[in-house]
N, C-alpha and C positions, 0 to 999 in steps of 0.2 A: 504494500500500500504506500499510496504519496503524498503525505501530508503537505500542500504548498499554501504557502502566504507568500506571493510576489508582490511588490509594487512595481509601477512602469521606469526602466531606467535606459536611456542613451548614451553610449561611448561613441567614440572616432574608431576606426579601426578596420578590423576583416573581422565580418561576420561570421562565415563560414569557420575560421581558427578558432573564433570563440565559441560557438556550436560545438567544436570538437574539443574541446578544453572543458565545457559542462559537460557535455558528454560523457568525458574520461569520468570525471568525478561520481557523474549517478551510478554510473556501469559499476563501478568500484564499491559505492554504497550497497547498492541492490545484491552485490557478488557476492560481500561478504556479509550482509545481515538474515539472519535465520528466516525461514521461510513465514510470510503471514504479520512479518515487523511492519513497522513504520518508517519510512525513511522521510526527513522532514529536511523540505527546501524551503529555505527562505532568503526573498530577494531585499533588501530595502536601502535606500542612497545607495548603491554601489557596491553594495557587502551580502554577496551571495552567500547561505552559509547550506554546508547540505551535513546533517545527523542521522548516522546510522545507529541499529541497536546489536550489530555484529561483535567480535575480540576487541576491535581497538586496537590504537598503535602503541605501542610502546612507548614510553617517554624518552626514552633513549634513541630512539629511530627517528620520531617526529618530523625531526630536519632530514631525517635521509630518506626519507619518502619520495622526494622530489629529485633526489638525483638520476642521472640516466642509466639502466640497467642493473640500480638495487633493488632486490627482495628483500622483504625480511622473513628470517628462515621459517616461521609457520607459513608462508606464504608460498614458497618455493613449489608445492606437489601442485599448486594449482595452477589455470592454466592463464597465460601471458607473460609477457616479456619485460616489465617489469619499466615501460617507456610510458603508459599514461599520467603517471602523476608526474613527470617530466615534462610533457608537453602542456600541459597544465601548466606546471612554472614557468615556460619558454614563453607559452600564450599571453597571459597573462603579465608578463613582465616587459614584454613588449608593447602593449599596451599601457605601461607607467603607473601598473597594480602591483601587486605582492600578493602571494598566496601564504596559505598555515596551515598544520595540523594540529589538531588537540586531542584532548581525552571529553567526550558528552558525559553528562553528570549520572547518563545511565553507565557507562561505561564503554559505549562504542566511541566511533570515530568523528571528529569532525573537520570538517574541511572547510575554509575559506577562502574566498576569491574577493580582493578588493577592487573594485573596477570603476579606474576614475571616469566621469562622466557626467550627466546631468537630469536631471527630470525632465520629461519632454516637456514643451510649454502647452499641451492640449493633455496635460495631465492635472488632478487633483490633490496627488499625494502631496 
C-alpha cells in the first residue's frame, strides 16, 4: 500500500532523471518492506521523503547507501546491482539537492530527496 500526501512542486531540470531517481527510491521501499506494509510518500516544498516499514539501514551504512556498487551485506542475495541509490544521489545532486538516509521511528528506512524548486504559481499550497 501507498500512503501519499504530495503537494505540487517545480524544479529546473530533466524530468525524465528525476522520474528515475523517484523511481529508484519507491522500487527500493516496496522491495524491501514486508508484504501488505505501508510505504509513505511525502512530497512538501521540495523534501520528498519516502518511509518504508522493511530492516532499515544500518547507521553505519547510511552514507554508503549512495555510493556506486555498494550492498550492504543483508542485501547482497537479492537481486540488483547495487546502482539505484546512486543515481538517486547523481540525480538529485545535479539538480542542486542532496539526498539522506535514516532510521523511520518504526524502524524501517527513510529516504530523502531535497529538490530545490518552487510552488507552481496556479498552486495553493
Amino acid at each position: 500500500m501507498l500512503d501519499l500526501q504530495l503537494e505540487p512542486w517545480e524544479f529546473e531540470g530533466d524530468p525524465a532523471a528525476m522520474e528515475r531517481a523517484v523511481l529508484n527510491v519507491l522500487d527500493n521501499a516496496i522491495k524491501f518492506s514486508p508484504p501488505g506494509s505501508a510505504v509513505r510518500i511525502e512530497l512538501d516544498r521540495g523534501v520528498l521523503t519516502v518511509s518504508d516499514s522493511g530492516p532499515g539501514i544500518p547507521t553505519d551504512e547510511q552514507e554508503l547507501v549512495f555510493d556506486r556498487f555498494w550492498r550492504s551485506p543483508d542485501a547482497r542475495a537479492m537481486p540488483g546491482s547495487g546502482l539505484g541509490l546512486a543515481i538517486v544521489a547523481d540525480v538529485v545532486s545535479a539538480h542542486g539537492g542532496s539526498v539522506s538516509a535514516a532510521t523511520a521511528p518504526t524502524g524501517g528506512a527513510v529516504i530523502t530527496l531535497r529538490i530545490p524548486g518552487r510552488v507552481p504559481a496556479t498552486s495553493t499550497a
